[in-house]
Structure formats: C-alpha cells, structure tokens
C-alpha positions in Angstrom: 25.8 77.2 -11.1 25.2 76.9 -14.7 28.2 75.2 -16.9 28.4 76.3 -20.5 28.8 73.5 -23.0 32.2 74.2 -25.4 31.0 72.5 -28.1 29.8 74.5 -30.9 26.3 73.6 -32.1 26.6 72.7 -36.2 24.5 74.5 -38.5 20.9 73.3 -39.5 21.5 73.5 -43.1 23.8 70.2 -42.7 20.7 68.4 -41.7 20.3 67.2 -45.4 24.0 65.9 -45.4 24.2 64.6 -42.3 24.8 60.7 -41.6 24.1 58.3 -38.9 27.7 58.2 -38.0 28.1 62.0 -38.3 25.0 62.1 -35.6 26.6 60.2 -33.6 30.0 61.8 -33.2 27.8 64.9 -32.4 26.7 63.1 -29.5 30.0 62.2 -28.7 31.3 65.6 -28.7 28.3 67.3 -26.4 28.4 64.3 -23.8 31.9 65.1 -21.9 30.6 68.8 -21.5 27.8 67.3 -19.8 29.6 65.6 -16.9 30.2 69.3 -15.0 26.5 69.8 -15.5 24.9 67.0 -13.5 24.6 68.7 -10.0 22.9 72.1 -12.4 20.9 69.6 -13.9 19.8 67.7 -11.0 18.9 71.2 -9.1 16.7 72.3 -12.4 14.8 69.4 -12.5 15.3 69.5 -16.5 18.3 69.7 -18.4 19.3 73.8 -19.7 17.6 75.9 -22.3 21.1 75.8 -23.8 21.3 71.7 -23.5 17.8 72.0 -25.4 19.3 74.7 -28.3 22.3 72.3 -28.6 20.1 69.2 -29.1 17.7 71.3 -31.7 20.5 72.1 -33.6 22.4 68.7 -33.3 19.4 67.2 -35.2 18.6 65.1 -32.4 15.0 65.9 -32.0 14.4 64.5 -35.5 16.2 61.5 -35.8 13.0 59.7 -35.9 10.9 61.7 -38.1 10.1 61.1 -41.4 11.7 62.7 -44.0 9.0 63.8 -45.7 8.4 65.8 -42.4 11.8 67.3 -42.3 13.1 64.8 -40.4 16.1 62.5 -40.8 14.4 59.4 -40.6 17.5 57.4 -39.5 17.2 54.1 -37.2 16.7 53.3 -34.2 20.1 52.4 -33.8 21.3 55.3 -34.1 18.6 56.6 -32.0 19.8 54.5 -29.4 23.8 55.6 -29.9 22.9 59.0 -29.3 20.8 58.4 -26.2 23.2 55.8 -24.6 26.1 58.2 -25.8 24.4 61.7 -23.5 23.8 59.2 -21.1 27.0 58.5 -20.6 27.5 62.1 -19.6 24.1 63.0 -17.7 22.0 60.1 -17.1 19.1 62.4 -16.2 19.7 64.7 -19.8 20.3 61.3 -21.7 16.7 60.0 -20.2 15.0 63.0 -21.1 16.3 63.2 -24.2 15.5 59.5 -25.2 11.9 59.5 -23.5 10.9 62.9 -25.0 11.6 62.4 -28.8 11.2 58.5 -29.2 7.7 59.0 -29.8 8.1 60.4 -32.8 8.2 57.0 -33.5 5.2 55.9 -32.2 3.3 58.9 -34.3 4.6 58.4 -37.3 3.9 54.3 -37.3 0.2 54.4 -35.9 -1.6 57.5 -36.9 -2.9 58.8 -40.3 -1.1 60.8 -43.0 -3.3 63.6 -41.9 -2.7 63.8 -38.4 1.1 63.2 -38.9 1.3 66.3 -41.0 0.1 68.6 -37.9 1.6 67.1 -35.5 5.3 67.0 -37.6 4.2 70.8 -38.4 7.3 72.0 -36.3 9.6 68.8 -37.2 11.3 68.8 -33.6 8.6 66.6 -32.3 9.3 65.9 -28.6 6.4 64.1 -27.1 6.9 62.4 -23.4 4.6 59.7 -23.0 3.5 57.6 -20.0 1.6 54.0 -20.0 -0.5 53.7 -17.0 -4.3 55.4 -17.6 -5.1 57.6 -16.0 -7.7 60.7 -16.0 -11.4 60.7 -17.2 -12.7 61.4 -21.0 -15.8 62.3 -22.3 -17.2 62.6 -25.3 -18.0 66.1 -26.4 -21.1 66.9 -28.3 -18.5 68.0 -31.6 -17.3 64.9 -31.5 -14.0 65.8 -29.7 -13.3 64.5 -26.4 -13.2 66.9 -22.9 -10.1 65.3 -20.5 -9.0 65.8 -17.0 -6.5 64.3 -14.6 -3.0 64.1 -14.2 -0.7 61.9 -15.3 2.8 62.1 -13.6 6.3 60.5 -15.0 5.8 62.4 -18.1 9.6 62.6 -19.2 10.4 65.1 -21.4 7.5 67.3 -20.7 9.7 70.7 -20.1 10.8 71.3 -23.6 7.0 69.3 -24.7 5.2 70.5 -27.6 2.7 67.8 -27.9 2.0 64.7 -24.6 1.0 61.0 -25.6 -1.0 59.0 -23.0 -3.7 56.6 -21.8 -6.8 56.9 -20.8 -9.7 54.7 -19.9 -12.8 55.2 -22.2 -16.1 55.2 -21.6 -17.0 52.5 -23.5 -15.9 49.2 -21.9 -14.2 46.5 -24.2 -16.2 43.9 -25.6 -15.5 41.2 -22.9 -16.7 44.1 -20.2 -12.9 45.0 -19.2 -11.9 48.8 -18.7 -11.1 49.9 -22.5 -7.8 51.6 -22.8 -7.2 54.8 -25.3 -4.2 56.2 -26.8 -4.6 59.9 -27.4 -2.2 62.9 -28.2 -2.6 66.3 -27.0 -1.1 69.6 -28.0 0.8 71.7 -25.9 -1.9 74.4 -25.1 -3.8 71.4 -23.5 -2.0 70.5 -20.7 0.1 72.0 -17.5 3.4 70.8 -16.8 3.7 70.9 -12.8 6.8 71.8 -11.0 6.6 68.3 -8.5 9.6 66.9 -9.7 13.4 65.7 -8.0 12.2 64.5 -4.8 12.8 61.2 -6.2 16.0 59.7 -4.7 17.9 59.3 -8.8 17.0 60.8 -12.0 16.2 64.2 -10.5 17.4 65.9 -13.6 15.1 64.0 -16.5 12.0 66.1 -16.5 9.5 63.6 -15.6 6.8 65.9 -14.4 3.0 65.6 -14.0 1.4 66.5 -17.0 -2.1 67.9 -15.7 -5.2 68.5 -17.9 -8.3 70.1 -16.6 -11.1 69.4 -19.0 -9.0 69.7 -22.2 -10.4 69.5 -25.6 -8.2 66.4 -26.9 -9.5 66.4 -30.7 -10.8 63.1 -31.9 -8.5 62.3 -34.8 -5.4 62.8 -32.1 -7.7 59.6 -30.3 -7.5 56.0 -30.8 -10.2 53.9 -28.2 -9.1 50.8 -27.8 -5.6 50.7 -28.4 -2.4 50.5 -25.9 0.7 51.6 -27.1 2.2 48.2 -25.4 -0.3 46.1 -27.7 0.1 47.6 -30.9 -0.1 45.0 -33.5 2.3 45.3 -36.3 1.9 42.0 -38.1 -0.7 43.5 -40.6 1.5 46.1 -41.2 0.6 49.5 -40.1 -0.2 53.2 -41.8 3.1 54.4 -41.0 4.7 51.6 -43.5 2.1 52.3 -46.4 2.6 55.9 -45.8 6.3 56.3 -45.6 7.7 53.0 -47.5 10.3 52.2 -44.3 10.2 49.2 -42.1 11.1 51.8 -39.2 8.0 52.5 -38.7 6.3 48.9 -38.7 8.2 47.8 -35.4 7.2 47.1 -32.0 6.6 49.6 -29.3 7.1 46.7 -26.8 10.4 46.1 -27.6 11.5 49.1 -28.1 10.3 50.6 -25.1 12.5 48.0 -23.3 15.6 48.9 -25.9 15.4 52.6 -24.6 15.7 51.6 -21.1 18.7 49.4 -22.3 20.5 52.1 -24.1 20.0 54.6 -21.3 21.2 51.9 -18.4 23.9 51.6 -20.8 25.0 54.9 -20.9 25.1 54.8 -17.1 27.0 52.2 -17.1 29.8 53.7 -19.3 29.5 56.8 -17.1 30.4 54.6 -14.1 33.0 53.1 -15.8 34.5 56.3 -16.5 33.8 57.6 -12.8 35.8 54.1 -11.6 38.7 55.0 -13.9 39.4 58.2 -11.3 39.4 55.3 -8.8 41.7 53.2 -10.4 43.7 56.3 -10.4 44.5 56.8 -6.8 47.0 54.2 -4.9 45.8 51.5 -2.4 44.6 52.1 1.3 47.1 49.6 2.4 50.2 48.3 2.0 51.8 47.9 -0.4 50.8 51.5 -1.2 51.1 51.3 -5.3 48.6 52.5 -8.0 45.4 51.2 -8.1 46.0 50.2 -11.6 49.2 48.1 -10.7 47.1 45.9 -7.8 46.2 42.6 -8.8 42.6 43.5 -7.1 41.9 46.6 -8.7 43.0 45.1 -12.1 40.4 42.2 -11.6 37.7 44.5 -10.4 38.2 46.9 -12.8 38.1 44.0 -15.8 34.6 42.4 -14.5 33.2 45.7 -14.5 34.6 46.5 -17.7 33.9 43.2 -19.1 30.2 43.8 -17.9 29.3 47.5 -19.9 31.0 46.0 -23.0 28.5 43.4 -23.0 26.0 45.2 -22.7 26.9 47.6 -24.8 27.3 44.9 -27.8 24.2 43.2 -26.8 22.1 46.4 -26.9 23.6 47.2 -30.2 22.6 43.4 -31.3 19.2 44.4 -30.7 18.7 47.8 -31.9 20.0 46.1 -35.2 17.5 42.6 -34.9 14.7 45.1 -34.2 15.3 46.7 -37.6 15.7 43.3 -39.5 13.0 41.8 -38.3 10.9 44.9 -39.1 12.1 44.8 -42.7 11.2 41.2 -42.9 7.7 41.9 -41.7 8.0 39.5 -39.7 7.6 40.7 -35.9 5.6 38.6 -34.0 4.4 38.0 -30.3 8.1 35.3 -29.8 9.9 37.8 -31.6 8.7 40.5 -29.5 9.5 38.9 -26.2 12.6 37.3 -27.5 14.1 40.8 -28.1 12.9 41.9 -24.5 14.4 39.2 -23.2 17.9 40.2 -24.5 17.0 43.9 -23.5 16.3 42.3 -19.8 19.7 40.9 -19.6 21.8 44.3 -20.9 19.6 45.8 -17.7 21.1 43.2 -15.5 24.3 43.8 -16.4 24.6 47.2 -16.2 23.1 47.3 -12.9 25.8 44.4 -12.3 28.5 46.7 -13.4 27.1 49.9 -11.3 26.3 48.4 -8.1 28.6 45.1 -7.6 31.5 46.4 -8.8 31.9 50.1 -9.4 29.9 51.6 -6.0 30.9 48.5 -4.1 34.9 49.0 -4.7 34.8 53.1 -5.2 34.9 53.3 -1.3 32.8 55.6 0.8 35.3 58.2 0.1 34.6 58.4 -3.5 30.7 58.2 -3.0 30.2 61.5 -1.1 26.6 62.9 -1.8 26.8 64.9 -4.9 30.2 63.0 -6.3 29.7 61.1 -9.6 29.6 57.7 -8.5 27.0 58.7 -6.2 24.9 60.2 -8.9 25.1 57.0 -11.3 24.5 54.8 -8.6 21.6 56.6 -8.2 20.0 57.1 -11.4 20.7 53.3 -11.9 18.7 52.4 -8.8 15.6 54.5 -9.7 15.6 53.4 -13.2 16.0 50.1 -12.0 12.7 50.5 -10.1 10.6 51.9 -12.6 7.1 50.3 -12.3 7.0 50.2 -16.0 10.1 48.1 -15.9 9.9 45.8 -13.2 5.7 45.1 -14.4 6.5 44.8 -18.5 10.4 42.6 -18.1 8.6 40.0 -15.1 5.4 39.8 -17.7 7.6 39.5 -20.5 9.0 36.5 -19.2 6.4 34.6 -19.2 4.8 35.7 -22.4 8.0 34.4 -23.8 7.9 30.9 -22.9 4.1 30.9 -23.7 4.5 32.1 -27.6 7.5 29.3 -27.7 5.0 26.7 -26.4 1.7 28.2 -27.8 0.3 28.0 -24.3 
C-alpha cells in the first residue's frame, strides 16, 4: 500500500534563497514520513513518483550543480546531511537518492563547459553510475561511438535522465593493459530493466541493469583512458577553471567512500531509533521493569548510542577535510587514502552499532521479517558487501601506507 508523505513540498522559487541549513531541515522534515514507506518501497523496487516530486521540489536534485546551471552549488557536506538524514528514514530511498544525483559532481568537475551546458540542460541532473567495465564500444565512422552490454547496480536509474559508466576501449593502454573509458549517455540510450529486489537488503534503491544495445554514445560525452576512481585532481581540473569553486577539484575516490559513510550512517541512526521502541518495552525476566530502567539495557543502549554519534561526527569531520583540502589545492594520493581511511572506520562503526548491539539485543521478537530492525539489519549487511566497497576500503589500505612510505 502506498503511504502519502504529510510534508508539504516548498515552492521552487525559494531555490535562490534557500541555505545549506534550510536544505537540510527539509530533509529533516520528509525523513519521518519515510519510515511507513519502507515495506511500499521495498515492494516497488524504487522509491514513489511522489518521493521523486518531493525531492524535485526540495532542491535535492541540484545541490550539486553549479549555479550557473541553476543549481545550488552547495557542498558536499550538505550533500551528505541530506543523504544520511533520508537514510535515516529509508535506507533504500536515502541510497538512491545519494547514488543518483552525486554525480553531478563528477560532471561538473571533469568534463568541458560545452558538454556541461547539455547535460545541466534540465538542472535536476540525476545520473547513477557504476565502476566495473563492462560492455563493448566501437568507434563509429562519425566519430561517435556504437555501445552494447549491460551494466547492473545502476542506482538511481528509475528516475535517470542521463547513466555514467565504464567501458573498456579498443585501444589498449600504453603498457598493453585493457584501457578503461568514462562515458555518459542520455536517457534515450539505454533500457532500464526490471531485475531488481531479489537481493537479500536494499531492495528499495533502484539499482537496476542499465542495458544498451548498440547505442550511439556521442564522443564529447567519452573520455578513453580515464577511470572515475583515478581522476587526478592535483593539476586542477576544468570544473575549477570553469566554475571558480574548489567543489569541484576534489576526489572522486574519497568521496565515493564518504557516500557510503553518510548512507551507513543514516542506517545507523535508523536503528538507533528502531532500538528506542525496544528500550520501550519491560524486561523478559525478573525483575520485570522498563527496559530503560535496567542496568543492561541502559549499557547496551549507550554503546550503541555512543557508536552512531561517532560516526556521525567523524563523517561530518570528513565531508568538511574533503572541502578544505580541496580549497587548498592540495589533494594528493596520502590525502586521498587518509580520508578513506577515516571513511573505513565510520563503516565499521555503524555496522558495529547495527549488528552487535541493536539486532543482537532487539530479540527475535522485534526482528520479525518485514519489522524495522529487520530491514536495517538488512540494508546494512548488503551495503556492507558491496564489491565496490570491500575491493576499494582493502586496496585503500595499502595504498595508504605506501604514499606515507613512498613505497
């Protein structure tokens, strides 16, 4: 059954006005109405064409985007506020919502004043993006490129108007390795397939298979030889020349890893609300007294507590690092990993929180399928598998020591 948000959406015309702050308490308002929606959500596959209407007129689809675009060209700090802040409602929305408009990001950073202005034609630029290659590309005889395959984990892809990937191209690198290609490709391009929530968490964020079948990818929307994990920022990049902001001379690295910490986050805060009802009930033995007069509960409660604080002032710690070192130019390969590091831990903690404490303690009673603990546990556990994850945060490790040691 389909829940109807109460919260009003705000009118677009207070997009010039509006303030980081003001965004945010939008996304505080919207998240509680999200709570009753999980189970709709979940069923869906994608969060409601209502959800999406809200967000659009929120402003959340263009806190990213320059303003020269229309956007609002805030930071990712408040970026990540507003994604950890729905997450804390509906993990699956709040993942969705965070993986199909971060790239706006990416776009505006990395490609040419001339591309930007078509693809931030619309201003609500929502974009999912996957890593891995996949597919084959050919050169057409225009000078475009023809593309099929299909590329799966695309979050975000329902309310899609343009896809960001990887492909392999046909020229190898110079050292004879497979070539990697970052390419964008409008919405008439691809197919969005219906093969998502069989997945045992995060059945509500969208992450279809985007399929192409020999799509006409045009070649200024290509860049050969460039991962979006490798982008090198020291030089600055056409984003800073073009817009004047630091935003958009930042990692992708680390803030790729800062998106998954915002969004564990968010989970995290959800469970800690979902272990309040615990505490609310009384013991299963004697004395029979409230949970939150037991000397057990009180403990448990406080190291799970203790836990989602952390990493909810850690994350925030980073977001703001990530912007300073930006403005100071001075993001290197240390910096980068140093920051991933820190984005590691806040993942550890959360899952700390979720699965030590708050599952462990809620009791089998309050982790009935479809109950809310039994969601965020979950969600926590797919995320916490995500190949992107686990492969980047156990490479990162040892990229960190080697650009402390030079090695």
């Amino acid at each position: 059954m389909s829940v109807t948000a109460t919260v009003p959406p705000p009118a677009r015309t207070s997009f010039a006005q509006l303030t980081p702050d003001e965004l945010v308490a939008r996304a505080q308002e919207i998240a509680p109405t999200l709570v009753a929606q999980q189970a709709d959500v979940e069923a869906r596959t994608f969060y409601s064409q209502q959800t999406h209407e809200l967000f659009r007129e929120a402003g959340f689809y263009r806190i990213l985007t320059p303003k020269r675009y229309g956007g609002l060209e805030f930071g990712i700090d408040t970026f990540l506020k507003v994604a950890m802040t729905i997450a804390s409602g509906c993990p699956s929305t709040g993942w969705q919502l965070c993986l199909g408009t971060s790239h706006a990001l990416t776009a505006a950073s990395f490609f040419p004043e001339h591309v930007q202005a078509e693809l931030f034609a619309e201003s609500d630029f929502i974009c999912p993006t996957t890593i891995r290659p996949s597919g084959v590309i050919e050169r057409r005889p225009d000078g475009d490129w023809n593309l099929t395959g299909d590329f799966p984990y695309a979050s975000g892809s329902p309310y899609g108007n343009y896809y960001m990937g990887h492909t392999l191209s046909p020229e190898p690198a110079p050292d004879g390795s497979p070539a990697s290609m970052l390419f964008i490709a409008p919405r008439s391009q691809w197919t969005r397939l219906d093969d998502w929530g069989a997945q045992l968490g995060m059945k509500g964020s969208g992450s279809h298979t985007v399929r192409f079948e020999n799509a006409v990818i045009p070649d200024r929307f290509v860049m050969p030889g460039t991962s979006l994990m490798e982008m090198d920022v020291a030089g600055g990049t056409p984003g800073l020349e073009l817009h004047g902001n630091p935003l958009y001379a930042g990692s992708s690295y680390s803030f790729f890893l800062l998106e998954a910490a915002a969004v564990c986050t968010g989970i995290a805060k959800n469970g800690l609300a979902a272990f309040e009802d615990v505490m609310a009930k009384t013991t299963s033995f004697p004395p029979i007294v409230p949970r939150t007069e037991d000397a057990d509960f009180q403990r448990w409660y406080g190291i799970g507590a203790g836990k989602v604080i952390a990493a909810e002032a850690l994350m925030t710690s980073c977001a703001s690092e990530w912007m300073d070192i930006a403005a100071r130019g001075a993001f290197d390969r240390y910096q980068d990993m140093r920051l991933v590091a820190m984005s590691r831990e806040v993942l550890d903690l959360c899952w700390e929180a979720t699965h030590d404490v708050f599952f462990r303690v809620a009791g089998s009673g309050s982790v009935l399928a479809g109950s809310r603990m039994e969601r965020i546990w979950r969600d926590m556990s797919t995320l916490r598998s995500h190949s992107g994850f686990v492969f980047f945060i156990e490479f990162s490790k040892r990229e960190l020591a080697r650009a402390r040691f030079g090695t």
